[in-house]
N, C-alpha and C positions, 0 to 999 in steps of 0.2 A: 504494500500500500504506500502510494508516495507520500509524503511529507506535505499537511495542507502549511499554507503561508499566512500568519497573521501580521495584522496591521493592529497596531494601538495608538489611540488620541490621549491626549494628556494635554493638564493645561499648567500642574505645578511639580510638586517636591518629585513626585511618581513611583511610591511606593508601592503601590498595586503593581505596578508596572513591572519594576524590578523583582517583585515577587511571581509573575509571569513568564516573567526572560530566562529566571531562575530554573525557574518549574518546567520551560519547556526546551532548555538544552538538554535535559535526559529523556524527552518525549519521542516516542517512535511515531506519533500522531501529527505532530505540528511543529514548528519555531517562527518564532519571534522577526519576521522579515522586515519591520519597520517602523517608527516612531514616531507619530506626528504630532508636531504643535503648533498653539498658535500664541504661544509666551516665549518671547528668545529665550529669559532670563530661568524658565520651568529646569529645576534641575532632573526633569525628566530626561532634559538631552543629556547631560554626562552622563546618569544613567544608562542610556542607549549604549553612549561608545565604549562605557567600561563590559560593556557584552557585545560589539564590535556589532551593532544592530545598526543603520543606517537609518538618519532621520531628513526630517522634512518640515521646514518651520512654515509657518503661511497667515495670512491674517484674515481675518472675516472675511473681507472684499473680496481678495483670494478664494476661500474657500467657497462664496456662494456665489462670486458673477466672474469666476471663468472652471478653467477645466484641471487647472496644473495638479490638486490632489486626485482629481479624478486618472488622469495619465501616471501618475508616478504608481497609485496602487496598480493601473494596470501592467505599469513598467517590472511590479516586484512582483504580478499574479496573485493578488491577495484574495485568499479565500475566506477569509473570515477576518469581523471590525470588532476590535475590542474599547470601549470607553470606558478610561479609569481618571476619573477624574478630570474630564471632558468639560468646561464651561461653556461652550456653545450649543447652540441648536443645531441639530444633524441636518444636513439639505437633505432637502423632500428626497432630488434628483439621487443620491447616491442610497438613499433608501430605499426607493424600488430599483435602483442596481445590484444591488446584493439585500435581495428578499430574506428574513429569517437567516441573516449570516450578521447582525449587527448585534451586539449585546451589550449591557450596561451595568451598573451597579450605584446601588444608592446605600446612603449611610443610616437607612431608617425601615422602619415595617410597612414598604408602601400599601393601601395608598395611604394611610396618613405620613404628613410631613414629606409632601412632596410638591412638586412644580418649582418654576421660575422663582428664584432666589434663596429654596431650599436645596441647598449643601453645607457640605462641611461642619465649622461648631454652628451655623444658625439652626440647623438641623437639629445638636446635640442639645443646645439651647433649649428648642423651643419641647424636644422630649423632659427634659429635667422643670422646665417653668410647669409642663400640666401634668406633673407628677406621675409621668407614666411607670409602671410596674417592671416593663421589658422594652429592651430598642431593638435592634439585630439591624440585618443585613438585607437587602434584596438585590436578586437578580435578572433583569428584563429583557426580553425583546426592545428594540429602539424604532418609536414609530415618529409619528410628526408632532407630538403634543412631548414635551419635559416630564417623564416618569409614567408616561401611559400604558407603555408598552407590556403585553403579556406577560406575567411573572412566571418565570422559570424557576425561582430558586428562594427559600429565605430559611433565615439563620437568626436565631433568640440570643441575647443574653441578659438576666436579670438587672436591671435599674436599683439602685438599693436608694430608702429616702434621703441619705446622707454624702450619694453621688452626685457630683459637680460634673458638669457636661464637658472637662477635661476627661474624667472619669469614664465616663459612657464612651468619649472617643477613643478612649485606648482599650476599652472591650470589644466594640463596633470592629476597629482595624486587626484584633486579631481574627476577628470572623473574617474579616475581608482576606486576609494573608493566606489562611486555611481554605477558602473555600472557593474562591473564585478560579485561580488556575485550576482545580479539578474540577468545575462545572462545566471553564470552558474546552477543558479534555474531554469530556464526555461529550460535549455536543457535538465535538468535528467528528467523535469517530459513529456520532448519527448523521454526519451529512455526508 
């Protein structure tokens, strides 16, 4: 079975990411073909090249009124889109280019604490202000709405009353660390 090609969008640190790249140099399923962003400064890109991954920096404009991410994944054959920490909205156009091959992760139980301006600690925040019991993880389909997309995957961990939404971030990320590069193994070897 050949080696599918993935692509990741990142927009900062790219933790996820590097836990990815990680996971899929010992993969007989997939690696890591390329990095994109659209923050010079995301230290997602050193990232990349300390796993000698090849990236692609690009800006909004870029990426929604012309074609150059659209070319470059087909330059690398990218079988499958990973978003780890992705600030933009996905173009329509590249979403029905690669149907059911885009996936995403959120830092919370969608659907609550999602859409447009839900991530990161706003996300952790707004779990610890209404006192929720558990936050976790989710894992989506990427469609044309922020967080809408078909949930593939979710991951608990309890909220205690006396955690600070630092707290719930560092339980959240290790759900994300754990789980996400094997969710997205299992789905290249269904596609």
């Amino acid at each position: 079975m050949k080696k599918k090609n993935i692509a990741i969008f990142a927009s900062g640190s790219g933790t996820n990411a590097e836990e990815i790249m990680k996971h899929f140099q010992k993969s007989a399923v997939g690696e890591v073909s390329l990095v994109l962003s659209n923050n010079a400064s995301a230290y997602v890109l050193e990232r990349a090249r300390k796993y000698q991954v090849d990236t692609m920096l690009f800006n909004r404009q870029v990426l929604n009124e012309t074609t150059a991410v659209d070319e470059k994944l087909e330059e690398k054959n990218i079988d499958f889109i990973v978003l780890a920490g992705f600030m933009l909205l996905f173009p329509e156009r590249l979403i029905k280019k690669y149907p059911n091959k885009i996936v995403n992760i959120h830092p919370a139980l969608l659907p609550k604490y999602g859409g447009k301006g839900m991530y990161g600690m706003y996300v952790h925040e707004a779990v610890v202000k209404n006192r929720e019991s558990e936050s976790g993880i989710t894992i989506h389909w990427v469609n044309e709405i922020y967080d809408e997309g078909k949930i593939i995957f979710q991951a608990t961990c309890p909220v205690g009353p006396k955690d600070t939404p630092e707290d719930v971030a560092t339980k959240v990320h290790q759900l994300e660390y754990e789980h996400y590069p094997k969710v997205i193994e299992s789905l290249l070897k269904e596609k």
